[in-house]
Jmol script that loads the backbone (N, CA, C; Angstrom):
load data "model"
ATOM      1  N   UNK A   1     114.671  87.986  99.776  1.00  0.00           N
ATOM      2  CA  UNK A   1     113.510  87.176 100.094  1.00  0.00           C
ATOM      3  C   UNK A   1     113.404  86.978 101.599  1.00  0.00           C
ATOM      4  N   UNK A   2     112.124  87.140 101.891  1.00  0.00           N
ATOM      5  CA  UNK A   2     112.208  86.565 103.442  1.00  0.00           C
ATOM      6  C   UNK A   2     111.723  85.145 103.421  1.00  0.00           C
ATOM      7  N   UNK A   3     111.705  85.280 105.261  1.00  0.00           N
ATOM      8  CA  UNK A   3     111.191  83.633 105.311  1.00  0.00           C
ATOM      9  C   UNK A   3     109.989  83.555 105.137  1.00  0.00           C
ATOM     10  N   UNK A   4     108.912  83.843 104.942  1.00  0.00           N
ATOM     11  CA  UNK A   4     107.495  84.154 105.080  1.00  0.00           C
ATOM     12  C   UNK A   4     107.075  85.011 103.920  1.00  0.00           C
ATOM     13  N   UNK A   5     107.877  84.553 102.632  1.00  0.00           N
ATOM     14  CA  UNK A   5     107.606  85.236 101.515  1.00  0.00           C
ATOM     15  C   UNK A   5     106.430  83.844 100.701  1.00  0.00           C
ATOM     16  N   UNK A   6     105.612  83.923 100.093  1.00  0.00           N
ATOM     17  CA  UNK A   6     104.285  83.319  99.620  1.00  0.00           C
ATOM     18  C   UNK A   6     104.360  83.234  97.719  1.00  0.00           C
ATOM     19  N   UNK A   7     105.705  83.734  97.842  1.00  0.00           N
ATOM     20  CA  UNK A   7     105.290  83.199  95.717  1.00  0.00           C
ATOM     21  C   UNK A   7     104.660  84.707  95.460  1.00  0.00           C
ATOM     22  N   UNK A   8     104.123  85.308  95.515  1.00  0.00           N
ATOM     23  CA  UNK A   8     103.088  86.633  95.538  1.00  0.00           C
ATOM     24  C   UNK A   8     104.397  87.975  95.342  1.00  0.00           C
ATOM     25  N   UNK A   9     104.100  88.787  94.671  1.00  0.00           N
ATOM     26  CA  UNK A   9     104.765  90.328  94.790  1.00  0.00           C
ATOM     27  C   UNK A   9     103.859  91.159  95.720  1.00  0.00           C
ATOM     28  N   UNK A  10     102.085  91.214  95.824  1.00  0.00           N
ATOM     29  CA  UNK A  10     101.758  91.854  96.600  1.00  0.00           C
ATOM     30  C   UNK A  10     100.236  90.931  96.961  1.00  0.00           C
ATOM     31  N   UNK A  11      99.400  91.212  96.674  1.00  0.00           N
ATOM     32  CA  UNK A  11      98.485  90.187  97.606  1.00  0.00           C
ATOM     33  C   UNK A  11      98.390  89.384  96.313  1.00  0.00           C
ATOM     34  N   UNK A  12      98.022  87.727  97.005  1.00  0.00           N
ATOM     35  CA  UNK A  12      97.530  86.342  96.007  1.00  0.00           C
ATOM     36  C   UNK A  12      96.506  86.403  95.707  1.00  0.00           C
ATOM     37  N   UNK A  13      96.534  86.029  94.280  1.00  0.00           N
ATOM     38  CA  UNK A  13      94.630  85.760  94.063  1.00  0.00           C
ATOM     39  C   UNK A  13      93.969  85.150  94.926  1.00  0.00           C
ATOM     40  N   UNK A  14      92.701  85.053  95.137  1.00  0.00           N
ATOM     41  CA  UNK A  14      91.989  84.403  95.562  1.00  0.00           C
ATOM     42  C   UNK A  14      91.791  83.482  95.109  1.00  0.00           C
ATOM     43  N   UNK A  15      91.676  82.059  96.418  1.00  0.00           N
ATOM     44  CA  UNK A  15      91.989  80.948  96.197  1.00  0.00           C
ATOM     45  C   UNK A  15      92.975  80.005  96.086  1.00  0.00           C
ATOM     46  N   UNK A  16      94.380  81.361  96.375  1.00  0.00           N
ATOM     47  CA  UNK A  16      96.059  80.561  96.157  1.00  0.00           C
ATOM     48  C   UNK A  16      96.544  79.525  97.058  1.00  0.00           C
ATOM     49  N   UNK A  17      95.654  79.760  97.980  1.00  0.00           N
ATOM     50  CA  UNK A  17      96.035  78.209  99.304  1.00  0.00           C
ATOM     51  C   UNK A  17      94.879  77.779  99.624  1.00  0.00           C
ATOM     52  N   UNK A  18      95.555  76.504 100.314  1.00  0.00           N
ATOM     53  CA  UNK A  18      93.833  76.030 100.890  1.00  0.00           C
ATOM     54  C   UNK A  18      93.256  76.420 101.853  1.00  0.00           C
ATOM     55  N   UNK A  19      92.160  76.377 102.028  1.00  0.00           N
ATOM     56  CA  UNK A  19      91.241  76.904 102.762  1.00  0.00           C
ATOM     57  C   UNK A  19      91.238  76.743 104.692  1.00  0.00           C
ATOM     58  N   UNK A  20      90.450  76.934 105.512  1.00  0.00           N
ATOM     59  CA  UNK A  20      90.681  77.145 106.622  1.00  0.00           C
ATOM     60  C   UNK A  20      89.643  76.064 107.113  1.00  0.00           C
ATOM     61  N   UNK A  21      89.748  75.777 108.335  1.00  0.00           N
ATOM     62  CA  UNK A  21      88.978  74.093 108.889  1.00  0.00           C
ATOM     63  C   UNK A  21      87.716  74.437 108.611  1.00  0.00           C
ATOM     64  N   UNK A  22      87.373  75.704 108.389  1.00  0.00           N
ATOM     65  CA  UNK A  22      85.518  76.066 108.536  1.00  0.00           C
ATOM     66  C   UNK A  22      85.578  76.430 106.705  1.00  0.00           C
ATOM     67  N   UNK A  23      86.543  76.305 105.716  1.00  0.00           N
ATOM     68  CA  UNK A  23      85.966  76.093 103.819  1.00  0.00           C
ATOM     69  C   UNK A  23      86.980  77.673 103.532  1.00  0.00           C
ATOM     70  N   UNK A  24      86.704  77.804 104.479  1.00  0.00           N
ATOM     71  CA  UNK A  24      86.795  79.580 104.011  1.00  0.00           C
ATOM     72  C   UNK A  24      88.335  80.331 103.525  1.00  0.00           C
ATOM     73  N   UNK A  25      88.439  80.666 102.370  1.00  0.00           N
ATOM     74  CA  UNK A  25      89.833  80.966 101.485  1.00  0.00           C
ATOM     75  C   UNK A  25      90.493  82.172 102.405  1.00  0.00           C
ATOM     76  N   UNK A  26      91.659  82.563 102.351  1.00  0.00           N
ATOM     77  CA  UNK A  26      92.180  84.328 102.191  1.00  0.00           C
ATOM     78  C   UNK A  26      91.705  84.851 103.447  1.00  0.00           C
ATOM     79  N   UNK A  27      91.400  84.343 105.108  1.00  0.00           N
ATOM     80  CA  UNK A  27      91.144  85.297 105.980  1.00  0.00           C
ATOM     81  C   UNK A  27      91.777  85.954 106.611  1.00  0.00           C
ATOM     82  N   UNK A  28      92.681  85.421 106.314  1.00  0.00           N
ATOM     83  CA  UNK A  28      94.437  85.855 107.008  1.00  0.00           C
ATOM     84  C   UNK A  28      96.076  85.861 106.113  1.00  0.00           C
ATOM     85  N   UNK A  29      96.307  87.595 106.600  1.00  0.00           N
ATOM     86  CA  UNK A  29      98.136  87.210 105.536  1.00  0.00           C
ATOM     87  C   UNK A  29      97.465  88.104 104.153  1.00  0.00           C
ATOM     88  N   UNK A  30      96.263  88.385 103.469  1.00  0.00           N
ATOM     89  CA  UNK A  30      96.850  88.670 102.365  1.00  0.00           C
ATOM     90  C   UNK A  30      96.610  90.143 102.451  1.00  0.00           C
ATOM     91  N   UNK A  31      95.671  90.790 103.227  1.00  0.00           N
ATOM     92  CA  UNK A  31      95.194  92.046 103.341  1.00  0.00           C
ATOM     93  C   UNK A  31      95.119  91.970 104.720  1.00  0.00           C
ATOM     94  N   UNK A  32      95.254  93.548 105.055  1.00  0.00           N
ATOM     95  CA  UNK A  32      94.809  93.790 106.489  1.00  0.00           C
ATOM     96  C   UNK A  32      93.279  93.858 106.186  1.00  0.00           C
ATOM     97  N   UNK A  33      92.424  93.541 107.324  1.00  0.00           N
ATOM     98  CA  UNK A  33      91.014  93.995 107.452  1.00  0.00           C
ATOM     99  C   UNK A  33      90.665  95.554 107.957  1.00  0.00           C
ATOM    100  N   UNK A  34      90.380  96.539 106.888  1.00  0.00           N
ATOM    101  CA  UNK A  34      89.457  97.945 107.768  1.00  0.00           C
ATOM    102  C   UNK A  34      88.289  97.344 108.419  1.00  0.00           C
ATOM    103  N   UNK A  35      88.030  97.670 109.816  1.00  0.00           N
ATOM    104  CA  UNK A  35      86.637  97.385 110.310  1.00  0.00           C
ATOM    105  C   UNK A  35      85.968  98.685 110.098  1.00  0.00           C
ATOM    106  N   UNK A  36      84.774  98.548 110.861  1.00  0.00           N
ATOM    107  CA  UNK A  36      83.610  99.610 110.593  1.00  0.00           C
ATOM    108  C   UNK A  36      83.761  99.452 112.515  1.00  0.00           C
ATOM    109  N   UNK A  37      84.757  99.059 113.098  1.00  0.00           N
ATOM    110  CA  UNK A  37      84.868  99.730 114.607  1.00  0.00           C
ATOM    111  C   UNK A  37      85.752 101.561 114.765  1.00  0.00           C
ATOM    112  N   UNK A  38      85.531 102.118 115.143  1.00  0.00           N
ATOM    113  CA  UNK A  38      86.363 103.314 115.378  1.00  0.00           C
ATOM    114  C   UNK A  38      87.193 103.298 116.436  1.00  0.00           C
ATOM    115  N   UNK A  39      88.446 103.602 116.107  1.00  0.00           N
ATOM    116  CA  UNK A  39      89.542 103.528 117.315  1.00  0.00           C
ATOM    117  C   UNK A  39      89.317 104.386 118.453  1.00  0.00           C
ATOM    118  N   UNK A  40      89.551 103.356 119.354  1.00  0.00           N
ATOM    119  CA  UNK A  40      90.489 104.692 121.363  1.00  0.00           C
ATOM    120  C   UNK A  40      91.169 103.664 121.435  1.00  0.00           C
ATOM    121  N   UNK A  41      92.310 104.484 122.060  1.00  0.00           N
ATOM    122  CA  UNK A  41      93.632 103.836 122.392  1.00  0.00           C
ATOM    123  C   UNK A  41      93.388 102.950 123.447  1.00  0.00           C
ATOM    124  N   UNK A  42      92.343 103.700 124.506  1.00  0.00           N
ATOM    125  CA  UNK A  42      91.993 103.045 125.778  1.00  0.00           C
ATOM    126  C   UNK A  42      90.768 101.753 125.558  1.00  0.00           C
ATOM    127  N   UNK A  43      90.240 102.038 124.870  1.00  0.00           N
ATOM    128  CA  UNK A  43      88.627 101.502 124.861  1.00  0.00           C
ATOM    129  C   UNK A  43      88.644  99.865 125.261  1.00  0.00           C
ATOM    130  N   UNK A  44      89.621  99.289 124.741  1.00  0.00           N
ATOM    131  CA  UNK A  44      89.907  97.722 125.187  1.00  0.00           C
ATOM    132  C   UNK A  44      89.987  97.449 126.604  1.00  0.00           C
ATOM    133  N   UNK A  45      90.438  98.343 127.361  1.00  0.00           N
ATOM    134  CA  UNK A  45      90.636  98.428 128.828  1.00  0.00           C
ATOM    135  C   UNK A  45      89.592  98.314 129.603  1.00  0.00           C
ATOM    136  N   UNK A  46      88.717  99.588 128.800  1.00  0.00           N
ATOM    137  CA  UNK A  46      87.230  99.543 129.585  1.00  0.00           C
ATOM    138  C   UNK A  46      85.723  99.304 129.146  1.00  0.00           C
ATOM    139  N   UNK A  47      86.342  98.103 127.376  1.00  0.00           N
ATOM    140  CA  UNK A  47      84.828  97.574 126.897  1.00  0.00           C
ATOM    141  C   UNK A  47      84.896  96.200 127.700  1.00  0.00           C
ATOM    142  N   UNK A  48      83.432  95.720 127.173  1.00  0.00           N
ATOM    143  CA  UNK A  48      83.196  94.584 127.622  1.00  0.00           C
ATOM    144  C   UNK A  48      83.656  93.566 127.155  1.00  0.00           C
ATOM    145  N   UNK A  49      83.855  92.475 127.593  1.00  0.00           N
ATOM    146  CA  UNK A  49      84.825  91.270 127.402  1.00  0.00           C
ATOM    147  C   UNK A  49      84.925  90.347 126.450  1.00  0.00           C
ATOM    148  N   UNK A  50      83.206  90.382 126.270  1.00  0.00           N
ATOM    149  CA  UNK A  50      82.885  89.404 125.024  1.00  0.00           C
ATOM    150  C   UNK A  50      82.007  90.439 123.948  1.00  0.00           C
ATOM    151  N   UNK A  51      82.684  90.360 122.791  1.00  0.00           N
ATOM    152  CA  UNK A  51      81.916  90.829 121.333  1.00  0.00           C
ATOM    153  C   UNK A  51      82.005  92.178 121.738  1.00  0.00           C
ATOM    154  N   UNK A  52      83.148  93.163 121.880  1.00  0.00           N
ATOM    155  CA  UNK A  52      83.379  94.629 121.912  1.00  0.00           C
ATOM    156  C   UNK A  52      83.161  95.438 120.714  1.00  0.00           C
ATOM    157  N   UNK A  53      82.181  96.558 120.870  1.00  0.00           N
ATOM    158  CA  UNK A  53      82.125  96.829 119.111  1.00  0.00           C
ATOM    159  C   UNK A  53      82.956  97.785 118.999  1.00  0.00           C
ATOM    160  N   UNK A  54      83.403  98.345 119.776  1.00  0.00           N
ATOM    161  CA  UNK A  54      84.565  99.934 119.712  1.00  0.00           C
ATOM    162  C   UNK A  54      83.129 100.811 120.317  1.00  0.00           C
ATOM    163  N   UNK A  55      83.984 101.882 119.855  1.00  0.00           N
ATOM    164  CA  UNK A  55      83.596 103.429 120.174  1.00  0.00           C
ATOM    165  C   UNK A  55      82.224 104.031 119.401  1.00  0.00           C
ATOM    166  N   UNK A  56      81.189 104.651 119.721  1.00  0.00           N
ATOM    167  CA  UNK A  56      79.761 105.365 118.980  1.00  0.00           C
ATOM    168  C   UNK A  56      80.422 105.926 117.709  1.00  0.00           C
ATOM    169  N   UNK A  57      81.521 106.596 118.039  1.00  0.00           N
ATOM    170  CA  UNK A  57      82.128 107.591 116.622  1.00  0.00           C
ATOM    171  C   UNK A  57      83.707 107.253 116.714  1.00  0.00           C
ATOM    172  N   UNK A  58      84.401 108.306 115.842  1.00  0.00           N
ATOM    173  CA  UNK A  58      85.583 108.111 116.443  1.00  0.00           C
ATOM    174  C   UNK A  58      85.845 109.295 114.723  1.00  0.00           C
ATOM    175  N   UNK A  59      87.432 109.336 114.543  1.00  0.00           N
ATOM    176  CA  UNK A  59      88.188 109.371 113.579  1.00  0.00           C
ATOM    177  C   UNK A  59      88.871 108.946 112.427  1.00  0.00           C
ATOM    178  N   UNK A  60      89.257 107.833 112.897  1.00  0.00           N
ATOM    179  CA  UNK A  60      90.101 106.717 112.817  1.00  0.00           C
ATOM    180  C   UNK A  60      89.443 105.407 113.054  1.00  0.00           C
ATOM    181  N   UNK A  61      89.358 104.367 112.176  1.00  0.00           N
ATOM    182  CA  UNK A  61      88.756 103.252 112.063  1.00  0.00           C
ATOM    183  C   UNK A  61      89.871 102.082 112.438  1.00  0.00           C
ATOM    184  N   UNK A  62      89.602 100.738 113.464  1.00  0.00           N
ATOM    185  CA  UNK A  62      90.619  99.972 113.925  1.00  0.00           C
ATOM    186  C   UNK A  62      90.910  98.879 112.110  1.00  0.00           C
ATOM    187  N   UNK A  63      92.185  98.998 111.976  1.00  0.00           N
ATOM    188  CA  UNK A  63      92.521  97.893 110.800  1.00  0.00           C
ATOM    189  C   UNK A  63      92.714  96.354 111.929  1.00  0.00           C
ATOM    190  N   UNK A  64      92.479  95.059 111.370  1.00  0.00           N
ATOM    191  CA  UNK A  64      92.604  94.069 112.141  1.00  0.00           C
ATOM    192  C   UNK A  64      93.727  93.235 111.521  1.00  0.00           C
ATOM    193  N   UNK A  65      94.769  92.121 111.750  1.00  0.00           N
ATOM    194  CA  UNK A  65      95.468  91.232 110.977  1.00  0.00           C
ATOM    195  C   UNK A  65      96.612  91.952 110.392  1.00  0.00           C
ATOM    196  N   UNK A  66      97.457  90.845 109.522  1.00  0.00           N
ATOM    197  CA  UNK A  66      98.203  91.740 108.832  1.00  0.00           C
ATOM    198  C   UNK A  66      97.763  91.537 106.901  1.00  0.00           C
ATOM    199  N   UNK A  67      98.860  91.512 106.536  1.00  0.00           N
ATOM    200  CA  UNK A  67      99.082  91.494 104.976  1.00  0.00           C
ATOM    201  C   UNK A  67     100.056  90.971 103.964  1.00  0.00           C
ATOM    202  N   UNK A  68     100.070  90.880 103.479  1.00  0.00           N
ATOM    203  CA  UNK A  68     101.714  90.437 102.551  1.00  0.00           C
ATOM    204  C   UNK A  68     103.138  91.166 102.921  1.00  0.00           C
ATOM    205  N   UNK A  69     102.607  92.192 103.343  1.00  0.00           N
ATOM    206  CA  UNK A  69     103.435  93.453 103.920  1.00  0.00           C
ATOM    207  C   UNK A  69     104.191  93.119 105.370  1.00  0.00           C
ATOM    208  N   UNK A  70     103.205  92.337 106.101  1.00  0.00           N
ATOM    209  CA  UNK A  70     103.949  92.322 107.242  1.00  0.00           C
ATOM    210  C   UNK A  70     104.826  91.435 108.012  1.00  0.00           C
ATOM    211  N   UNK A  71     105.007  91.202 109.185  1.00  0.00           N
ATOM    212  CA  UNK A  71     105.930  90.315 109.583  1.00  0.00           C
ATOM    213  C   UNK A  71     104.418  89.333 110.178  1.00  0.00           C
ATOM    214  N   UNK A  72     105.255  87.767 109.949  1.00  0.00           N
ATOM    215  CA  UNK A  72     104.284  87.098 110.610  1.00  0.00           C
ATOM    216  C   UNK A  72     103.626  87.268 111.564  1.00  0.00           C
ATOM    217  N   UNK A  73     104.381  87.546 112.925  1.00  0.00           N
ATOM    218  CA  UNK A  73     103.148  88.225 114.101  1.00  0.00           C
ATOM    219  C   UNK A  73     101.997  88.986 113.945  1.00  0.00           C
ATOM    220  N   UNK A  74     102.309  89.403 112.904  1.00  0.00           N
ATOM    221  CA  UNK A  74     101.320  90.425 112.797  1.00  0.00           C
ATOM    222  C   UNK A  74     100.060  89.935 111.995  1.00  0.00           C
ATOM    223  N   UNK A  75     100.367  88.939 111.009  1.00  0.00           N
ATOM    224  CA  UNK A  75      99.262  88.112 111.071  1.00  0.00           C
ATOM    225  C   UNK A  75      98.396  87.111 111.335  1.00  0.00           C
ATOM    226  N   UNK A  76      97.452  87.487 111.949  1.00  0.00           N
ATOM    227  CA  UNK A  76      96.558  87.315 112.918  1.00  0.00           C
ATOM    228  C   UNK A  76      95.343  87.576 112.959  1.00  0.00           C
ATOM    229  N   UNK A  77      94.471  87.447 113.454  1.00  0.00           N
ATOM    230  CA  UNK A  77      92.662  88.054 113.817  1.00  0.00           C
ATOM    231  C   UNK A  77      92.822  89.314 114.512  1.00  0.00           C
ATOM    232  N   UNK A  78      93.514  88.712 115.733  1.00  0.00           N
ATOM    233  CA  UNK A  78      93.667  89.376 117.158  1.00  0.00           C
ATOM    234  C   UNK A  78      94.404  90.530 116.890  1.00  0.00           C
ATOM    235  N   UNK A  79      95.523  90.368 116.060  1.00  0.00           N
ATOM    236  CA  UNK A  79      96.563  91.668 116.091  1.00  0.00           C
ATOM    237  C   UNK A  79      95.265  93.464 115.645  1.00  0.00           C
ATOM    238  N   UNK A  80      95.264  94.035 116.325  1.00  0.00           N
ATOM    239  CA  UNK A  80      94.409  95.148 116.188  1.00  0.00           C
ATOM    240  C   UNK A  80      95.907  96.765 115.672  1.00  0.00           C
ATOM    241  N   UNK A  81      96.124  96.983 114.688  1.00  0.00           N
ATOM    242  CA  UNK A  81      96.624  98.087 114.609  1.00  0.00           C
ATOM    243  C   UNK A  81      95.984  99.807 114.735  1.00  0.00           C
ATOM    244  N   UNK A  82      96.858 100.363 115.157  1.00  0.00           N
ATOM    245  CA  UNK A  82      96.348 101.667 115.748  1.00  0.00           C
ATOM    246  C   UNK A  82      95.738 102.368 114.353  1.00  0.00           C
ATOM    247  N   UNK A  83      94.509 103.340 114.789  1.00  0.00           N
ATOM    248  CA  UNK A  83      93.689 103.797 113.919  1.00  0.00           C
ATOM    249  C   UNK A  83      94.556 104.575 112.547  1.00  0.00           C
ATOM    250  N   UNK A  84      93.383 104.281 111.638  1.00  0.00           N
ATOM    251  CA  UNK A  84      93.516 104.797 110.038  1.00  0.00           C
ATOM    252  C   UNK A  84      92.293 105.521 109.756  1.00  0.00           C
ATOM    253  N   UNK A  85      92.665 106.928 109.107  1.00  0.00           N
ATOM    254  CA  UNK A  85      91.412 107.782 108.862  1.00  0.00           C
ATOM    255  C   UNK A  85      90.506 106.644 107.913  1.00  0.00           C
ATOM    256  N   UNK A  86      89.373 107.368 107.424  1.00  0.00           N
ATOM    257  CA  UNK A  86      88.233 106.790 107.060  1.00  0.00           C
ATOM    258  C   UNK A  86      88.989 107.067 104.879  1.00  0.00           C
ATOM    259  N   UNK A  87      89.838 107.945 104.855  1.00  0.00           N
ATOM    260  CA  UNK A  87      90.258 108.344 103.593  1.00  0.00           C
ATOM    261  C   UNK A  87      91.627 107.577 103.749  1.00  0.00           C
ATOM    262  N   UNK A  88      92.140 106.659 103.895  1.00  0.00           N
ATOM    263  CA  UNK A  88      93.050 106.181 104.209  1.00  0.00           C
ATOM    264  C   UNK A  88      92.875 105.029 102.686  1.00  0.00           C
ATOM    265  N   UNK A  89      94.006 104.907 102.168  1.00  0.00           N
ATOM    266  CA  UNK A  89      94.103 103.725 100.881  1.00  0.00           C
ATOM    267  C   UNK A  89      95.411 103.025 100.861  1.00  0.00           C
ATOM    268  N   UNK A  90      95.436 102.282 100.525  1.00  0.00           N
ATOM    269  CA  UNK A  90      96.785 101.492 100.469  1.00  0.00           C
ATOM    270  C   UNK A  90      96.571 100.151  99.202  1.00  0.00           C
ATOM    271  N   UNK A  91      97.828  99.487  99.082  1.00  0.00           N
ATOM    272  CA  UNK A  91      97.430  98.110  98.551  1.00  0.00           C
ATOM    273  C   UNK A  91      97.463  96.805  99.185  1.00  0.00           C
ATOM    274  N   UNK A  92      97.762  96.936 100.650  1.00  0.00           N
ATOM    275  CA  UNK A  92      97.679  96.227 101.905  1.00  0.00           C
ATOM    276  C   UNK A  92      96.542  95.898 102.872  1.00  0.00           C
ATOM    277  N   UNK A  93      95.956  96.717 102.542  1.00  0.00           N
ATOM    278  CA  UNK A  93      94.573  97.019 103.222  1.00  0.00           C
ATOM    279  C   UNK A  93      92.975  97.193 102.577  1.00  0.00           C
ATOM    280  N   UNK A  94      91.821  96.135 103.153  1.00  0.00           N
ATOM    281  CA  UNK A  94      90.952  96.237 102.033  1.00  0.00           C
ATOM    282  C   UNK A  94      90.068  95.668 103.551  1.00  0.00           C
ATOM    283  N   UNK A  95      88.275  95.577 103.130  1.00  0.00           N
ATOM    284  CA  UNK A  95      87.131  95.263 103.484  1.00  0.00           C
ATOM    285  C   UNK A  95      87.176  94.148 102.960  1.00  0.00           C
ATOM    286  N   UNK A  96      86.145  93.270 103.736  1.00  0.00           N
ATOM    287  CA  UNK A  96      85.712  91.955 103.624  1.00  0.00           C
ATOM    288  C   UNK A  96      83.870  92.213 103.491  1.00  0.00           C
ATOM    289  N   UNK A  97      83.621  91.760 102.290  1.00  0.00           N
ATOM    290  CA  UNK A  97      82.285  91.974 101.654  1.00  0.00           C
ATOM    291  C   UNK A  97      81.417  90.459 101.643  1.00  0.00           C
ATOM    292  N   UNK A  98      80.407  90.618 102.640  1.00  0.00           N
ATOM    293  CA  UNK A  98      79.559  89.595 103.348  1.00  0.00           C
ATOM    294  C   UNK A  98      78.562  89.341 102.322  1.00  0.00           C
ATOM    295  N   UNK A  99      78.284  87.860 101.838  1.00  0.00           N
ATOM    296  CA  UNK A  99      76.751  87.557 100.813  1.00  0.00           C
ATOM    297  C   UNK A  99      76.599  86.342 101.791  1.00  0.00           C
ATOM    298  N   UNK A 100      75.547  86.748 101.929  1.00  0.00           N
ATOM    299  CA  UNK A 100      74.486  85.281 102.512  1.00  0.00           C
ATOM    300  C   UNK A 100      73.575  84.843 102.220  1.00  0.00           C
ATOM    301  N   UNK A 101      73.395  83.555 101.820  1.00  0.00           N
ATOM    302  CA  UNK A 101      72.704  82.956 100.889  1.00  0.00           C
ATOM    303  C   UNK A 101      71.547  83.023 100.806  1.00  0.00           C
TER     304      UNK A 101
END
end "model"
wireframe off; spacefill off
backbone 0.3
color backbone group
């Protein structure tokens, strides 16, 4: 067992803790996030400062945060891991699916 083990074998249902100061369940820790940004190794260096969208194209799509999988540092918003093809699957890693009212 580690220290940062959650009751869980691989991700928690939704809804297993409480929520975050703004209501919102699960944004962090249980899945990594795939974005719809495309990775460069460099691109952080030389985008703009506020609201960077990545690259026009790319290969490799940036994953954000971590997962059940990882070590605490790693979960996070900020933590950005190096690119994953677009055919890339795991049980660590998933999309966040937007409804607005």
């Amino acid at each position: 067992m580690k220290d940062w083990d959650d009751g869980h074998p691989f991700t928690a249902p939704v809804g297993s803790f409480k929520p975050n100061p703004w209501g919102l369940h699960d944004m962090i820790g249980n899945a990594a996030e795939w974005t719809e940004d495309w990775y460069d190794a460099d691109f952080y260096g030389k985008s703009p400062a506020d609201d960077p969208k990545g690259p026009e194209s790319g290969e490799q799509h940036v994953t954000r945060g971590g997962s059940w999988y990882n070590e605490p540092r790693h979960v996070r918003p900020a933590f950005r891991w190096t690119g994953v093809p677009s055919s890339y699957r795991s049980c660590d890693c998933g999309f966040r699916v937007v409804r607005e009212p």
